[in-house]
VOPAGU-2260 file (C-alpha; in pm, 1 decimal, decimal comma):
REM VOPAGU-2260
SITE   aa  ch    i         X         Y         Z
SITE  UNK   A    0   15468,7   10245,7   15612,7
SITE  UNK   A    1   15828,3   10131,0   15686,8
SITE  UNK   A    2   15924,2   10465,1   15874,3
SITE  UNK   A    3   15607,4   10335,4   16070,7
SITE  UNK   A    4   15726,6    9976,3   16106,3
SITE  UNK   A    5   15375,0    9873,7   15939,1
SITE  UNK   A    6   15525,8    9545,4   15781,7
SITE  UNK   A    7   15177,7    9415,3   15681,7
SITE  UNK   A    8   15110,4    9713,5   15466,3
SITE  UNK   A    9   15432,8    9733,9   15342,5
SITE  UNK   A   10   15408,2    9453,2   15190,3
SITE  UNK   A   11   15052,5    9473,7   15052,2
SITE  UNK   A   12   15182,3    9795,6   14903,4
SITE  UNK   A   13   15516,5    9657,0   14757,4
SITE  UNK   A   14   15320,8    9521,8   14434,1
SITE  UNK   A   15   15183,4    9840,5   14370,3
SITE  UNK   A   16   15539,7   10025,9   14437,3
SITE  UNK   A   17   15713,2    9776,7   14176,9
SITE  UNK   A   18   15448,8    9834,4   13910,4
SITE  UNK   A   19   15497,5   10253,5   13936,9
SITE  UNK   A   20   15865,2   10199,0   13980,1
SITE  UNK   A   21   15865,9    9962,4   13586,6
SITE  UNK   A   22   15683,8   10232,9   13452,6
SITE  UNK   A   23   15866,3   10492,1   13541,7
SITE  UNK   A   24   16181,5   10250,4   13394,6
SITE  UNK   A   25   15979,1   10220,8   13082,7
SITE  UNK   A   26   15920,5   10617,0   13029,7
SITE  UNK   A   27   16302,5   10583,7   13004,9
SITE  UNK   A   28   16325,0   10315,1   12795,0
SITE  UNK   A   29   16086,7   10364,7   12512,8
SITE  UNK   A   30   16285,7   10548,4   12315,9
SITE  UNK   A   31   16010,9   10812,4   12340,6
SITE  UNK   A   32   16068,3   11180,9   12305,4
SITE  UNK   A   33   16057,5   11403,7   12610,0
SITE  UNK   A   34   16104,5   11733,6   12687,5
SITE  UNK   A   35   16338,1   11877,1   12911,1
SITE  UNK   A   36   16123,1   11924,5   13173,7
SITE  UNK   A   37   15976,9   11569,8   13177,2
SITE  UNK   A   38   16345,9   11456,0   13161,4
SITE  UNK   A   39   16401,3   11685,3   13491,9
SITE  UNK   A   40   16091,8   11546,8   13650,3
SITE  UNK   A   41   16211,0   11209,3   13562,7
SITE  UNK   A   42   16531,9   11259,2   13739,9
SITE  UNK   A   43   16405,7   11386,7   14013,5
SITE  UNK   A   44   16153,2   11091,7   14050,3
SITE  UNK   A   45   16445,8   10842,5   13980,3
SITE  UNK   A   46   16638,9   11044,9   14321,5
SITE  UNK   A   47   16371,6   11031,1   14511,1
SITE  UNK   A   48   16310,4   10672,3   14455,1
SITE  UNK   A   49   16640,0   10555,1   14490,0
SITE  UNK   A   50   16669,3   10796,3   14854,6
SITE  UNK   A   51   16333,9   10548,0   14924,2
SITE  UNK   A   52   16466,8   10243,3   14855,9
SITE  UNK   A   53   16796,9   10282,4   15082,3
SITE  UNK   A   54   16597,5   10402,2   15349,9
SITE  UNK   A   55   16356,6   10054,6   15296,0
SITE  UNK   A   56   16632,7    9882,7   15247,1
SITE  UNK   A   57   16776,0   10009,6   15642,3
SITE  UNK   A   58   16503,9    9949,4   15809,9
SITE  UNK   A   59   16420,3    9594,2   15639,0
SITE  UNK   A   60   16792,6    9501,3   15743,5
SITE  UNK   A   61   16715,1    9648,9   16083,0
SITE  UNK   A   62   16361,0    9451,4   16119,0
SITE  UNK   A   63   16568,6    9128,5   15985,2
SITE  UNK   A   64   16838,1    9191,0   16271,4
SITE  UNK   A   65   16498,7    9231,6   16522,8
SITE  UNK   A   66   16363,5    8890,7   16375,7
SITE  UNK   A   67   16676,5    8683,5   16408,5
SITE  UNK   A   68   16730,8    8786,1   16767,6
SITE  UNK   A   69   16338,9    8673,9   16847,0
SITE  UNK   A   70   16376,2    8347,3   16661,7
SITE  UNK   A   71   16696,2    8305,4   16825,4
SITE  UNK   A   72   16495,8    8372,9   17163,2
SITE  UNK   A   73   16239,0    8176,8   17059,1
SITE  UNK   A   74   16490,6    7882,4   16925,8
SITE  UNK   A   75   16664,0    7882,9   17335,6
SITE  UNK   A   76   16339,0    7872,6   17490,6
SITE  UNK   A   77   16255,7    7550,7   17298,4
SITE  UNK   A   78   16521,7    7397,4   17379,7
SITE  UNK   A   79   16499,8    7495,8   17747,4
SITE  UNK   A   80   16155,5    7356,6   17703,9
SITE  UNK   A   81   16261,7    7026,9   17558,1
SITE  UNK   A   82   16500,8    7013,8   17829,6
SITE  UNK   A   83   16290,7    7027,0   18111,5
SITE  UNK   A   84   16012,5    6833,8   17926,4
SITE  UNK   A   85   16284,5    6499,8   17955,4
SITE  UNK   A   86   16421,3    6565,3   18243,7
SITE  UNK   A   87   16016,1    6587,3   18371,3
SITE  UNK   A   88   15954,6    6229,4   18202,7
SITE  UNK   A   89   16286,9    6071,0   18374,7
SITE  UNK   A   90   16149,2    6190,7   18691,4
SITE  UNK   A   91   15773,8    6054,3   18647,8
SITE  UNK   A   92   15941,9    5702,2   18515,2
């Protein structure tokens, strides 16, 4: 969904991702005993996750960077707007 730029879903989805990603911590954590391939699988669940959240992390500082510049854009044009609004309302008076 973020290679897609499909923000709403993302973040519907986010819950869910946090939830897997705590149990996953907690298959760690609890002291349980696992084999050596459910330790390997582990690991390679734990690289894969962390290779997903650099590459969400990216693009959500890349989306930010697109959002600043349109409030920014957005933030001129209201002033322009303002602007012209009094300068209209000297003119009328």
């Amino acid at each position: 969904m973020v290679r897609l730029e499909q923000w709403d879903k993302f973040i519907e989805q986010a819950e869910i991702y946090l939830v897997a990603l705590h149990g996953t911590a907690e298959l760690d954590l609890a002291g349980e005993i696992l084999s050596g391939e459910e330790k390997s699988e582990l690991k390679r669940i734990w690289a894969e996750l962390l290779s997903n959240e650099k590459e969400i992390m990216e693009k959500l500082s890349l989306r930010l960077s697109v959002l600043k510049g349109e409030m920014s854009g957005l933030n001129k044009g209201r002033k322009c707007s303002q602007a012209y609004s009094s300068q209209m309302k000297i003119v009328t008076h």
